[in-house]
C-alpha positions as CSV (number, residue, x, y, z in Angstrom):
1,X,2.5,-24.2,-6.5
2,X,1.5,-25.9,-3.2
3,X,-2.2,-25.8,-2.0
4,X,-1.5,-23.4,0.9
5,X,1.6,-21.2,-0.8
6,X,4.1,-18.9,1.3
7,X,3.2,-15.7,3.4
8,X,3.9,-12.6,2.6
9,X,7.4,-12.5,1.8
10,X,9.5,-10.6,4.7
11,X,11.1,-8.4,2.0
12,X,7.8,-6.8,1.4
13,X,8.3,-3.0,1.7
14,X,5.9,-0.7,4.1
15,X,3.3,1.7,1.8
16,X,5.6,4.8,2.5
17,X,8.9,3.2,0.2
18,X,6.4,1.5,-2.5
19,X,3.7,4.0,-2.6
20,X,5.0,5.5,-6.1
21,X,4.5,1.7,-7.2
22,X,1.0,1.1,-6.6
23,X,-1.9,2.9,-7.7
24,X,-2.3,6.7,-9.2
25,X,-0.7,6.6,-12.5
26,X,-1.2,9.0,-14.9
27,X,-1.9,7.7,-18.6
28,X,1.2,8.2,-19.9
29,X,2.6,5.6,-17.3
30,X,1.2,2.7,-19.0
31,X,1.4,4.1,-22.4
32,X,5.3,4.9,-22.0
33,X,8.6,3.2,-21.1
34,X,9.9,4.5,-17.4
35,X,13.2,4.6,-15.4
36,X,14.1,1.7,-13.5
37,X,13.1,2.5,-9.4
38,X,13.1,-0.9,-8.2
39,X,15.8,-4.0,-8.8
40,X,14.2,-6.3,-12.0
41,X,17.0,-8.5,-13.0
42,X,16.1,-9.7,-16.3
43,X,12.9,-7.4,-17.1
44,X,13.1,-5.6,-20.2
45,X,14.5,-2.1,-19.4
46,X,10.9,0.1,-20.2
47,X,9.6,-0.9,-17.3
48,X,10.2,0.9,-14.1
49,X,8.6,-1.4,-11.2
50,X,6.8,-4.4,-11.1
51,X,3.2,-2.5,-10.6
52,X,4.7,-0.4,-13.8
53,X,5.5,-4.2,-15.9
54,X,2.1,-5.5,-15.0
55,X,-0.3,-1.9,-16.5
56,X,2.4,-1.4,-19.4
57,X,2.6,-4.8,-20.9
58,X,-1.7,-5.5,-20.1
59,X,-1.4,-2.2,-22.1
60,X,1.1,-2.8,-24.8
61,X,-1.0,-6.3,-25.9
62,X,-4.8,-5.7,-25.4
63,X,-5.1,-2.0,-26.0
64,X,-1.9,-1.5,-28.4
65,X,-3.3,-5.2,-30.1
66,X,0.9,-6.3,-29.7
67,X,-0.7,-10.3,-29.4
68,X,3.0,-11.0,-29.9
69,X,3.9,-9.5,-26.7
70,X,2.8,-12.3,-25.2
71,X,5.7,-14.5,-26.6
72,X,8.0,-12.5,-24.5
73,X,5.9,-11.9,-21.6
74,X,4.2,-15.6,-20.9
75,X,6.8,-18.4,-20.3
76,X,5.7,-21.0,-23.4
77,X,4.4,-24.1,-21.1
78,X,2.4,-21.2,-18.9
79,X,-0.9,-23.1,-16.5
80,X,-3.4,-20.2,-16.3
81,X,-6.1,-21.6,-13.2
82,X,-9.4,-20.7,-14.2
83,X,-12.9,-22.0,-11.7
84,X,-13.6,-23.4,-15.7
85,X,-10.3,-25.1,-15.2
86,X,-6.3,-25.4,-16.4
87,X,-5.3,-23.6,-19.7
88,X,-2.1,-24.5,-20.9
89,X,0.5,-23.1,-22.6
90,X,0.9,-19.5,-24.1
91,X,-0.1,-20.3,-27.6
92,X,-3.4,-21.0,-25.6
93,X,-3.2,-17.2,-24.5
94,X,-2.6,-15.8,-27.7
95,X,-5.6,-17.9,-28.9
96,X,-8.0,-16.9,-26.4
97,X,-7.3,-13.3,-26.6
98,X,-7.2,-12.9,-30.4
99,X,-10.8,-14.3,-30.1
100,X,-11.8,-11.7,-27.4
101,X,-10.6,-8.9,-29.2
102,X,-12.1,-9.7,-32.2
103,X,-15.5,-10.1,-30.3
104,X,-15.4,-6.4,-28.5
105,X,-12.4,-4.5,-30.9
106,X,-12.4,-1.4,-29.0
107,X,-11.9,-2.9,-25.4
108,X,-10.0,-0.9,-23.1
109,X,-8.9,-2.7,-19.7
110,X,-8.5,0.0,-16.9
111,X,-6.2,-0.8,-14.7
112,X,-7.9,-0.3,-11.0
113,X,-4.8,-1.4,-8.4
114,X,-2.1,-4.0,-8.5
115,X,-1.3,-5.6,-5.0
116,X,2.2,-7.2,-5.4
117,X,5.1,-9.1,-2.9
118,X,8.2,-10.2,-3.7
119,X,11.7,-9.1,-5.3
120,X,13.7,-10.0,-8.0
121,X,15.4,-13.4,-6.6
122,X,12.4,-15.0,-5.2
123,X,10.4,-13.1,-8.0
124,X,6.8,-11.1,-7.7
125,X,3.2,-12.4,-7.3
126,X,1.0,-9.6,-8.4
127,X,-2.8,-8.9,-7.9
128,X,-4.3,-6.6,-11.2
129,X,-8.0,-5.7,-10.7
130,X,-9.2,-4.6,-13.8
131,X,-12.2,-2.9,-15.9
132,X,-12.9,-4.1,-19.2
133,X,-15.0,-1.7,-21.0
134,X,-16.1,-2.3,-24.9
135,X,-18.5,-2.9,-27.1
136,X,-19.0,-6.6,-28.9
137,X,-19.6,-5.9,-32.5
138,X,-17.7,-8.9,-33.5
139,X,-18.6,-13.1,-32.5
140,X,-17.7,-14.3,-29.7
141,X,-17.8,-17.9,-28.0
142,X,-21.7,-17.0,-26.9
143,X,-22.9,-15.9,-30.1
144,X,-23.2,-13.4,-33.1
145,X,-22.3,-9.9,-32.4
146,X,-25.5,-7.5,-30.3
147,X,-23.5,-4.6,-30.3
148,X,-24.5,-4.1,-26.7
149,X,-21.9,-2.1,-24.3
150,X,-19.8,-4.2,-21.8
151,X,-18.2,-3.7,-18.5
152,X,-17.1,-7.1,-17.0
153,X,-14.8,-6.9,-14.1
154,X,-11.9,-9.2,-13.2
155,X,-8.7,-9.9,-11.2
156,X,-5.9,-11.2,-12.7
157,X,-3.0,-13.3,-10.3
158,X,0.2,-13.9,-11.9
159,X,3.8,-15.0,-10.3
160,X,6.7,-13.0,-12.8
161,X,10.0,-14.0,-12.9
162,X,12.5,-12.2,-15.0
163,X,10.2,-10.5,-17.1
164,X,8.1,-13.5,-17.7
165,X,4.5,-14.6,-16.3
166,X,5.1,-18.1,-15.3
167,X,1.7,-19.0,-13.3
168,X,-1.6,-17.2,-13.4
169,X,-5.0,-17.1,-12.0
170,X,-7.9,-15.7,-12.9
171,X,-11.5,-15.0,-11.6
172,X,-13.7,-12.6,-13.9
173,X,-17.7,-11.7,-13.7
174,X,-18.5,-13.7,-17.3
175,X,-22.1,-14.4,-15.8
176,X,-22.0,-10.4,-15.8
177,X,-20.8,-10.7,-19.3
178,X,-23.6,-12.4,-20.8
179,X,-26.1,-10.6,-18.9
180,X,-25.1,-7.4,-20.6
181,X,-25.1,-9.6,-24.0
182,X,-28.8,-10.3,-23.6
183,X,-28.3,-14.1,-24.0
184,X,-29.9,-16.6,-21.6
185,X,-27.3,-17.9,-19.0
186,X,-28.6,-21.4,-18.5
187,X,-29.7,-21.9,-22.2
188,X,-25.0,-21.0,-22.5
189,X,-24.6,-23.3,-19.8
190,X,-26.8,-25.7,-21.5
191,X,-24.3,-25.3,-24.7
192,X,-21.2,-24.7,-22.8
193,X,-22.4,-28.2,-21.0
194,X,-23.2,-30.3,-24.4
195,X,-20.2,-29.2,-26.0
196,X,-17.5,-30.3,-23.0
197,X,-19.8,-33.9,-23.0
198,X,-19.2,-34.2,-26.6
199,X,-15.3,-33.9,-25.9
200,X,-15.5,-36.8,-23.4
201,X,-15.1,-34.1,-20.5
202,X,-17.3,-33.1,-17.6
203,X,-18.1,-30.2,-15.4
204,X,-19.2,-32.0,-12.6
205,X,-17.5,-31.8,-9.6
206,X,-16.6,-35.1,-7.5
207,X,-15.5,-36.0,-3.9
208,X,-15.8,-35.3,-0.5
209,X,-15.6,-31.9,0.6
210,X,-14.0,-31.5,3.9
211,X,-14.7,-29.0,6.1
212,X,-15.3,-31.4,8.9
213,X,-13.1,-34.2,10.7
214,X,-15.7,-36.7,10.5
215,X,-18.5,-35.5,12.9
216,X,-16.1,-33.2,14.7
217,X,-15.9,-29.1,14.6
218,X,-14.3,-26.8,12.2
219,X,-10.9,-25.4,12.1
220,X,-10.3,-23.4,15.2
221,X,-9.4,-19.8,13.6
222,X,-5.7,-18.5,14.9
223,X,-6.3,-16.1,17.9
224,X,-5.6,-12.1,17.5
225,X,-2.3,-10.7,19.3
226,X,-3.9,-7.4,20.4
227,X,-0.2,-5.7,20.3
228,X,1.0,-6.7,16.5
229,X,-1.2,-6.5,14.1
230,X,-0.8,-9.6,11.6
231,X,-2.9,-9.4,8.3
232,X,-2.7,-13.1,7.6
233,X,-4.2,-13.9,10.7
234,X,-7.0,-11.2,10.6
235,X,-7.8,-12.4,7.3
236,X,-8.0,-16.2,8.0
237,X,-9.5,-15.4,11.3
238,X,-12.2,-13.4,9.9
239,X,-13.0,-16.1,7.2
240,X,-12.8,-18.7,9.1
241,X,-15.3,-17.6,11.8
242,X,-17.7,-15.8,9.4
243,X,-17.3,-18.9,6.8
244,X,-16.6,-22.0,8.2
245,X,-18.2,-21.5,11.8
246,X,-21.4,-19.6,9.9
247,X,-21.0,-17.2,12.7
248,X,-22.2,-14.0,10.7
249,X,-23.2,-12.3,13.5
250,X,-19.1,-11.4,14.1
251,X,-19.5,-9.5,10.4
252,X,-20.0,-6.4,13.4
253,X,-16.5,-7.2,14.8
254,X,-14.3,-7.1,11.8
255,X,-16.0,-4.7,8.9
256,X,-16.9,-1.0,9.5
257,X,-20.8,-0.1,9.6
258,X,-20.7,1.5,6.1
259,X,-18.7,-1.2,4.7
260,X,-18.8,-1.0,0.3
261,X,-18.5,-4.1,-1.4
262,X,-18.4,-4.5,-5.4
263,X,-19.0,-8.1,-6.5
264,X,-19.7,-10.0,-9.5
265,X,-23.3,-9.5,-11.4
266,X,-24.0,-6.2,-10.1
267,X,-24.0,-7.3,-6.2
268,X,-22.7,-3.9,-4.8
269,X,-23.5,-3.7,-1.2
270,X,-23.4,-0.5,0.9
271,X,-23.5,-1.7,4.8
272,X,-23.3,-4.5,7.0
273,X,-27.3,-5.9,6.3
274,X,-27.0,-6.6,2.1
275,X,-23.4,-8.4,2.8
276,X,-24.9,-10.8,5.7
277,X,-27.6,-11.7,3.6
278,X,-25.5,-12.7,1.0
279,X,-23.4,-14.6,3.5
280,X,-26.6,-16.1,4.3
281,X,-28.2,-16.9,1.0
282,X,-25.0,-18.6,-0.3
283,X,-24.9,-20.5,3.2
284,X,-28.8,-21.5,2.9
285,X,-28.0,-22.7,-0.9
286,X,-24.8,-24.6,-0.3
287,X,-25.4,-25.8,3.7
288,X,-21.9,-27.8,3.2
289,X,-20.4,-24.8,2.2
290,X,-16.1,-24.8,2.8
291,X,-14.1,-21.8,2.3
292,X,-10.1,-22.9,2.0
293,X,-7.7,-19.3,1.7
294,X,-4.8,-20.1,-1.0
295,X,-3.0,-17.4,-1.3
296,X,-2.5,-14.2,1.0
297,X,-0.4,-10.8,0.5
298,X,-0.6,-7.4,1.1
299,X,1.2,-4.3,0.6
300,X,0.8,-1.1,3.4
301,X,1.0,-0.2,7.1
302,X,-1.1,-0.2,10.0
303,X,-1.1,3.8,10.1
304,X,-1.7,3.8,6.2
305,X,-3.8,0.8,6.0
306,X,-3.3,-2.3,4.0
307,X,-4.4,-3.5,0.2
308,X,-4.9,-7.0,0.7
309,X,-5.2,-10.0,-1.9
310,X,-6.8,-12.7,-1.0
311,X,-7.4,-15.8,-3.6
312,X,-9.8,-18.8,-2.2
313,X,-12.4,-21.3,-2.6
314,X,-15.5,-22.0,-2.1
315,X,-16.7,-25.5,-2.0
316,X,-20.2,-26.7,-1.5
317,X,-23.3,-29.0,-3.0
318,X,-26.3,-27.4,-4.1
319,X,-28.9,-28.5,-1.5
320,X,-30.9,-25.5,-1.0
321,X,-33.1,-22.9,-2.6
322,X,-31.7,-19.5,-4.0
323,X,-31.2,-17.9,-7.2
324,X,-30.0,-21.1,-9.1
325,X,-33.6,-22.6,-9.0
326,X,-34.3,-26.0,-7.6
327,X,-31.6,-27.6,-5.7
328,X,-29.9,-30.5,-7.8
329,X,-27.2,-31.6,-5.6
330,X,-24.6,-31.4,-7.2
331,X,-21.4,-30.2,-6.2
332,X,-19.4,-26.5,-6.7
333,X,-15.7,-25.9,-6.4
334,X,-15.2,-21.8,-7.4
335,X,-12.0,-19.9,-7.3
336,X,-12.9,-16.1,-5.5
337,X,-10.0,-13.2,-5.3
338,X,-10.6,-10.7,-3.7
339,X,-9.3,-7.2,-3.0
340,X,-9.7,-6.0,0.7
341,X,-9.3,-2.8,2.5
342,X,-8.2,-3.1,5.9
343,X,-7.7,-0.1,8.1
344,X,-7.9,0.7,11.8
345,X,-8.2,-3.2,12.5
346,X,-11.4,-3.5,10.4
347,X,-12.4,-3.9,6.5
348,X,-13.4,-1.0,5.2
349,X,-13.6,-2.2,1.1
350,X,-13.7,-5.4,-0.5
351,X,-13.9,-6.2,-4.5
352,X,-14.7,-9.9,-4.9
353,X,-15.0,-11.7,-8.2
354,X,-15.5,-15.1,-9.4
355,X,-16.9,-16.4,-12.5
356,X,-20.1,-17.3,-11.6
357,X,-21.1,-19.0,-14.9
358,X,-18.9,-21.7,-14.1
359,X,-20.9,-22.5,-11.2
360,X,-24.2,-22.6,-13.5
361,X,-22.8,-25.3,-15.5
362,X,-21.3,-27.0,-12.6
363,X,-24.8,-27.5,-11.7
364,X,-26.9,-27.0,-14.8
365,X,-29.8,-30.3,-15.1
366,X,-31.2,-30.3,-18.0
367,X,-34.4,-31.4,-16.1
368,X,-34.5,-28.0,-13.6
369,X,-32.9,-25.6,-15.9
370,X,-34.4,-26.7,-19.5
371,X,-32.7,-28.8,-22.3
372,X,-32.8,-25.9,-24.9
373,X,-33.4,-28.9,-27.8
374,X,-35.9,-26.4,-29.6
375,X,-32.9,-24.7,-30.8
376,X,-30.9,-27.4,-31.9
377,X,-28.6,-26.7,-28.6
């Protein structure tokens, strides 16, 4: 897919026609076969819509344990883009999710909302926020089993085409995860770090990043037609001013004063002052910091409001002091989606996730953050 993929597709319906496909299932939804109610040329003939495909086959393989699902859901030379980078292939997928189920064996993944565009021709990108709620009383890639209680949060991208998940992208709170695990996060990255070295690979980041022309000025940000409200440019407006012009101060212009925000690693935010400072802190930690928006679409209607996916990256070298210790200089490239709620021209909600424990071992230094050698790691 190209860096800077298409807009929202022009077939995308208003709220009012798709609202029976978004959110407000009941259980049996998900848990059963329904009749068709929008065009799926090619989809197996239980599913209904495309926000019905997307909670019925998450269900049918993580919750139902159908691994084999997957054969007929994920095309077989699949690239799933993690911030951790490319897997590839869906024998990779039915790898990776054997060994997560056998790590927490009573998971259930709670479908929150899937934002979606698209039809059947061009086929559907789809937005899944999800809950994963469990308990890990079996190994996984961090360790032996604590028996501790999980709830990691993540937001799942995939492009379908005749019943089969062709691309995907995915940004989940696994910092959050081994928090609740009561492991130590840079003695992981430490591992995580040793183990990719002793493939030949690296987690460093390298080049330039550019979010200047040389010595010049950012990006100037499109301007607002005050008569047509377009999301795309809201959105890159607003990111582009708060972001990339550090201009926080227009937070007041585009989100409402008791704005909610649920991010990754408990960051939940109530109000304007806890999300500037966060602005701020990730600004004073990463000065260089570059926000590029990859991927846009929304469905909605300025009178009902708009559910809005937003997939980017942030890019940046660790040159100032924060939460990751000592600065070490080295550089971060981190894939965010969010989930946005615009209405009445402002944001109202935002759920924002990225997997922060990628960025610890893009910039773990075994002489800041410890070399763990006491324990054979």
């Amino acid at each position: 897919m190209a860096e800077k993929e298409a807009k929202n597709n022009k077939d995308q319906k208003t709220q009012t026609e798709t609202e029976d496909f978004r959110g407000g299932f009941k259980t049996e939804a998900f848990l059963n076969p329904a009749e068709r109610r929008q065009p799926l040329r090619g989809f197996e003939d239980e599913y209904g819509d495309i926000v019905h495909y997307i909670y019925r086959c998450t269900h049918r393989i993580w919750e139902e344990k159908g691994l084999g699902v997957i054969y007929s859901h994920y095309g077989h030379n699949i690239p799933i883009y993690t911030s951790d980078g490319m897997i590839y292939g869906r024998d990779m997928v039915v790898a990776g999710s054997s060994v997560t189920m056998a790590a927490f064996p009573d998971v259930r993944l709670i479908g929150d909302d899937v934002i979606w565009s698209g039809n059947e021709d061009e086929g559907f990108h789809t937005s899944h926020r999800i809950s994963w709620i469990g308990h890990n009383t079996g190994h996984s890639i961090y360790g032996p089993p604590t028996g501790k209680r999980i709830y990691r949060f993540g937001i799942a991208n995939c492009y379908v085409k005749e019943n089969m998940i062709v691309e995907e992208w995915i940004a989940r709170d696994e910092l959050g995860l081994i928090l609740q695990l009561g492991f130590d996060p840079w003695r992981q990255a430490a591992k995580m770090v040793k183990k990719a070295q002793a493939k030949g690979l690296s987690t460093e980041v390298k080049g330039e990043i550019e979010r200047l022309d040389g010595q010049g000025f950012p990006e100037e940000p499109p301007a607002l037609d005050s008569t047509n409200f377009s999301v795309e440019d809201f959105i890159t407006k607003a990111f582009q001013e708060i972001w990339n012009w550090r201009l926080v101060n227009k937070v007041n212009d585009y989100y409402v004063p008791n704005y909610y925000f649920h991010g990754p690693a408990g960051r939940d935010f109530q109000g304007l002052g806890d999300l500037k400072n966060w602005m701020v802190t990730t600004l004073a930690m990463f000065p260089d910091l570059f926000v590029s928006l990859d991927h846009i679409y929304w469905n909605g209607s300025e009178e009902q409001g708009y559910q809005v996916c937003v997939r980017w990256t942030m890019h940046g070298t660790h040159r100032g002091p924060g939460i990751y210790g000592e600065p070490t200089g080295k550089r971060i490239k981190i894939m965010v989606i969010s989930h946005m709620h615009i209405k009445g021209g402002k944001f109202v909600k935002e759920w924002t996730t990225f997997d922060e424990f990628v960025l610890l071992k893009q910039i773990y230094t075994p002489e800041i953050h410890g070399t763990f050698e006491d324990e054979g790691e």
